[in-house]
Structures are given as structure tokens and as C-alpha cells.
Residue, then its C-alpha position, 0 to 999 in steps of 0.5 A: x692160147x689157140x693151137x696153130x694147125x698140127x699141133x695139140x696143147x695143154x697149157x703150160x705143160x712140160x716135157x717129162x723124159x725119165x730114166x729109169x733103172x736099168x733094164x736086165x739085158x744091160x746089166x746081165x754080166x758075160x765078161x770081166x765082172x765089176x761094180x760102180x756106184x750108180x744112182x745110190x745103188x750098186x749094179x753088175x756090168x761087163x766092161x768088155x761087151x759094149x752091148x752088155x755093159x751098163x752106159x755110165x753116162x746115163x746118170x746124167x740130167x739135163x734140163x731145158x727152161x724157160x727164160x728168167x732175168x738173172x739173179x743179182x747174186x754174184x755167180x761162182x767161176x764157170x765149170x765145164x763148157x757147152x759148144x755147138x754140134x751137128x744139126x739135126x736132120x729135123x728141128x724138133x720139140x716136146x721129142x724124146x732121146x732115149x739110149x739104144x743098146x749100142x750106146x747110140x741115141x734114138x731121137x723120137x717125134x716132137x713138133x717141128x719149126x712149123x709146130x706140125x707133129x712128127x712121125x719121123x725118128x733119126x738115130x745119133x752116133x757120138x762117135x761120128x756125130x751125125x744124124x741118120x733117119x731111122x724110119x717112122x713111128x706108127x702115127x705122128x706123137x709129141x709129149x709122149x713117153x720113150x722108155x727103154x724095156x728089158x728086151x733092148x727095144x725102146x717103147x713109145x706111148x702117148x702124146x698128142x696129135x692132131x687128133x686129140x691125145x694118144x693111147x696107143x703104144x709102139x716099141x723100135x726093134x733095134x736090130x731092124x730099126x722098124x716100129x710095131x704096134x703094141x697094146x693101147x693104154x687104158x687112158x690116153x695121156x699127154x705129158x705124164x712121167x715114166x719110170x722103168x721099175x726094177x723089175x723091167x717094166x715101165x710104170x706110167x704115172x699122170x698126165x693129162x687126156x687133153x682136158x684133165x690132170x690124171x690119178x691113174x697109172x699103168x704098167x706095161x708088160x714086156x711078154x704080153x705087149x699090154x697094160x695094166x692098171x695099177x693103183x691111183x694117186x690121191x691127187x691128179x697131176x700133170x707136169x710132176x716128177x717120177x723119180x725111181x728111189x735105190x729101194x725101188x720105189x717110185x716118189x711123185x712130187x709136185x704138179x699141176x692138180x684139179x682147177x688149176x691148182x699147184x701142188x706141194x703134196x708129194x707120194x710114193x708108188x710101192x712095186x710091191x702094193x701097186x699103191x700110192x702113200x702121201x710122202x711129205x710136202x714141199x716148202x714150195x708147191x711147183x710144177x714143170x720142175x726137175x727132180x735128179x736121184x743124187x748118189x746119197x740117195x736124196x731127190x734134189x727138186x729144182x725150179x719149176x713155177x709155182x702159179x698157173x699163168x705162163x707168165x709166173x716167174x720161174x722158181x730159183x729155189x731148190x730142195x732136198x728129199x730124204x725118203x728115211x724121215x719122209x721130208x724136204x729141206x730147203x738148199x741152194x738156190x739156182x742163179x736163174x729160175x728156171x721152169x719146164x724142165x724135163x726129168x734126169x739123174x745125178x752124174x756119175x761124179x754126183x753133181x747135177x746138170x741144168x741146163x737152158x733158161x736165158x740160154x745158160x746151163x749150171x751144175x748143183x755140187x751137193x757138196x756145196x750145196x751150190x750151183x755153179x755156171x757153165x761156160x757157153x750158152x745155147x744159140x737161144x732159150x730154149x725148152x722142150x729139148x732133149x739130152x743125155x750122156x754119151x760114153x766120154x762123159x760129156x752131154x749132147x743136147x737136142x733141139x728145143x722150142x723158143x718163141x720161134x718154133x722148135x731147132x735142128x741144132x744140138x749142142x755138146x757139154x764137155x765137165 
């Protein structure tokens, strides 16, 4: 499909926004000490600072997808409820939502309804649920990467613009609200995946310069402000996952490789080696699928699509990584395929939230192996969008593209 004036494409691929493990300054204790259970693992946080403690609602997933007729299986009763908020103060798709220090959310470039490619930022309060500019990144950017570094400022790097794919990296200063330049990454990338490692240093993994699924990854230092290469995948992939293992490795799964061709084949990034193994194979090869870290410490791989066209159905089915045995096994299935879902985490409960796709939104319970239907819908399909978790638990939902172009409009889920 031809790319309208102001916006690049890359066919058929999807947003991936990743929350990696939380970074030092957030997890560092001042006050009264406890201990959650977080993603499979355990982490020190303060419950008397708010600007020290760990935000509980970042185990959360939300993914947005592409429209797919509904099953004919009977779905089981309704759980939660997803309702209308504010607009925002400008339609936007392919964005990122990324938490800041004091549990407000920034909100980051995108295309807007007249696909143009955004420079613009504005800051969410969910206390007062409302949107405030919060200045301009350096240049215009749309399927980058928005990670959250040790030092509490937010690093942006990659997309597109008008003028091809991105290198270039940037970070927000929380306490002056300003973006600075940073070090460029060695390849410009579009859509990869980026997982904060352990040790406070985001890994960016794929992608596509525009023309090409990658093989390479990079780190990104917080004290230089530079990049580094790190070890190659076997395969070059784009619109795969990256989810952070409780053991601090990173496991990549599916995508979109060479010649158009889907993959199964899934590999495990080790901090340690800097190096990439082949990690087991999917029942299914997908791509534009979500992969959630639930609390056993499995992966649970959802949806997705599993041919190149943008007209292929979407995927119902969904698995489960064991990293011990190294292998997928199948387990329930969606009650609509959904595709172009963007990366998350388990709740705090260890359920998952999936949300879009014929404008509904379900919960997988890994108890029951089920996923179940959520009352309400959005105001139509929408993909692209962005969300996360706020302190009362609930899940704030951003923007999003239909066949109209990219919305203002949010939306709150309540469990």
C-alpha cells in the first residue's frame, strides 16, 4: 500500500511497546521495607515515597488488534468493564506510553488522524484525567521504541518519518519536561522491541531499516549516552516479541523474517554472553502477536497472524513458554483472533488483559486456561493504541488507528 504524504510504512507491521524490569532508582528502598510478587520474581520497594516506589500497576497487558469475526463458541460471563475518558489533546497511533517517576504517563509521538508523523508529547494525570503538552521531541517519530532508564528519564529512539527510518535516540528530563539528543544507534530501525535488562540498560532487539527485517541488537548505556552492539540473532525478524525472563534473560519469539516469511522459531538473548540460542519452536509460526511474563514465570504467546497479506485471519490460539524444558504448549484459545498486538505483562492478580479486535477486550485466567470477555467495548477497532496500569489498578487505553486514521479518545478498564 502506497504511503499517504507524512507517513512512512512498513507492511504489515506493529507497534511493540515492552516493559522491562524495573530500573534501580525505582526499586531502591528509603522508607518502610516490603516485598510483592512481581512478574515471577520478588523486588524491594518503599511504600512510603511515591517517587521510590515500585508502581504496582505495571504488570499490567494491553493489547490493541485488528478486527476478526467473532467465534462461535459461547463466550463465558463478562469480567470487568472498559468505559470512555478524556480525549487527548491529539489523535495519535503507532505512539508510546511510558510511566514516569511520579506515577503519571508520558505519551509520545505517533501519526495523527491525517497520518502526518508527530513531534508532539503530552503528559496523563489519572488522578485528574487530563492531558497536558508536555513539549516536542527532537524530530517527528512513529513506531519507536520509549523505555524507561535507571536515572528516571524516558529514552526514545527509532521509527520513521518522512525522511526514512530513524537512528537517532533522545531521552525526557522528568523534572524539566525537555527532550536532549543522545547517541545514535548503529542501525536505523522501525518497529523493533526493547526490553530494559537487569542491569538498567535497555536491549533493542530487530526491527526493520525501512527495507529489511534485522539480526542485529544493541544496548544503550545510561553514563555515555551510547550504543553498543551486541550479538545477532539467527534469524532477522520484525514484529516479534522480546519478553524479559525472572532469570534475566530475554526470549524472542516469532516475527516477520527473510522473503516474507513467518516465523516459528523462538531464541533466548543472555546478558551475560551478549549472544542469542535457539530457544524451541512454536505450534504455530505468528507475527504482530503479544507475549505476557505471567507470575509461574511461563510466557503466554497470543494471536498474531500467521501469513504475510493483510488480509490473513488473525490468530485465536495462544501458547505457553516453559523456559526450564525450552518448549511451547498449546492452551486456550481466544474468543476472537486478534493480530498487531503490541507487548505487555501479566497483572499483579496473574491474569492478562487483551484488549481491541471487533472493539472488545478479554482476560486470559491461567488458572482456567480461559480467556474471558470484558464488558464494554471501544468506540471502534482499533490497533496501534497504547495503555498501561495506574495506581488504582485499573487500565487507561490511548488513542489507536481504525480505517480512519488514528483518535483523540482513550478509554479506562476497571477489573
Amino acid at each position: 500500500m502506497k504511503a499517504a504524504e507524512g507517513e512512512v510504512r512498513s507492511s504489515h507491521l506493529n507497534d511493540v511497546l515492552t516493559f522491562g524490569n524495573l530500573p534501580n532508582h525505582i526499586t531502591q528502598s528509603l522508607d518502610q521495607q516490603r516485598w510483592i510478587q512481581l512478574n515471577g520474581g520478588f523486588n524491594r520497594v518503599s511504600l512510603m515515597n511515591p517517587r521510590h516506589a515500585i508502581p504496582l500497576f505495571l504488570g499490567a497487558i494491553l493489547v490493541c488488534a485488528a478486527a476478526q469475526q467473532p467465534g462461535s463458541k459461547r463466550p463465558l460471563p463478562p469480567v470487568g468493564k472498559l468505559s470512555p475518558g478524556h480525549d487527548m489533546n491529539v489523535a495519535r497511533g503507532s505512539h508510546t506510553a511510558t510511566l514516569l517517576p511520579d506515577f503519571k504517563v508520558l505519551i509520545a509521538g505517533g501519526t495523527d488522524d491525517k497520518r502526518a508523523v508527530l513531534a508532539s508529547t503530552e503528559v496523563y494525570d489519572p488522578t485528574t484525567e487530563q492531558f497536558t503538552p508536555a513539549g516536542r521531541m527532537t524530530v517527528p517519530r512513529q513506531g519507536h521504541i520509549a523505555a524507561v532508564l535507571s536515572d528516571g528519564k524516558v529514552l526514545i529512539a527509532g521509527g520513521a518519518n518522512r525522511s526514512g527510518a530513524l537512528a537517532s535516540s533522545e531521552d525526557y528530563e522528568y523534572d524539566t519536561r525537555r527532550f536532549t539528543p543522545r547517541g545514535s544507534m548503529h542501525t536505523a530501525r522501525v518497529r523493533a522491541s526493547v526490553t530494559v535488562l537487569r542491569d538498567g540498560s535497555p536491549l533493542v532487539v530487530g526491527g526493520t531499516n525501512g527495507v529489511q527485517p534485522l539480526d542485529s541488537s544493541e544496548t544503550y548505556s545510561v553514563l555515555t549516552g551510547k550504543w553498543t552492539l551486541v550479538g545477532k540473532m539467527s534469524t532477522p525478524r520484525v514484529g516479534h516479541s522480546a519478553t524479559l525472563l525472572p532469570d534475566g534473560r530475554v526470549l524472542v519469539v516469532g516475527g516477520l523474517g527473510p522473503k516474507h516469511r513467518v516465523l516459528a522459531a523462538a531464541e533466548i538473548f543472555d546478558p551475560k554472553t551478549k549472544q542469542f540460542t535457539h530457544a524451541g519452536e512454536l505450534h504455530q509460526a505468528r507475527f504482530q502477536h503479544a507475549a505476557v511474563l505471567l507470575a509461574n514465570g511461563k510466557v503466554l504467546i497470543v494471536g498474531g497472524t500467521s501469513l504475510e497479506a493483510k488480509t490473513s485471519p488473525a490468530l485465536t490460539s495462544a501458547e505457553l513458554y516453559d523456559p526450564a524444558s525450552l518448549t511451547f504448549t498449546v492452551t486456550g484459545s481466544l474468543n476472537e483472533g486478534r493480530s498487531r498486538l503490541p507487548d505487555g505483562a501479566s497483572l499483579l492478580d496473574g491474569r492478562a488483559l487483551i484488549a481491541g479486535g471487533a472493539m472488545s477486550a478479554e482476560v486470559f485466567d491461567p488458572r482456567t486456561a480461559a480467556f474471558r470477555q470484558v464488558d464494554g467495548t471501544l468506540d471502534a477497532v482499533r490497533f496501534n493504541c497504547a495503555a498501561i496500569q495506574v495506581m488504582d489498578g485499573s487500565v487507561r487505553i490511548f488513542g489507536g488507528n481504525d480505517d480512519k486514521g488514528a483518535t483523540r479518545k482513550s478509554w479506562i478498564y476497571r477489573p
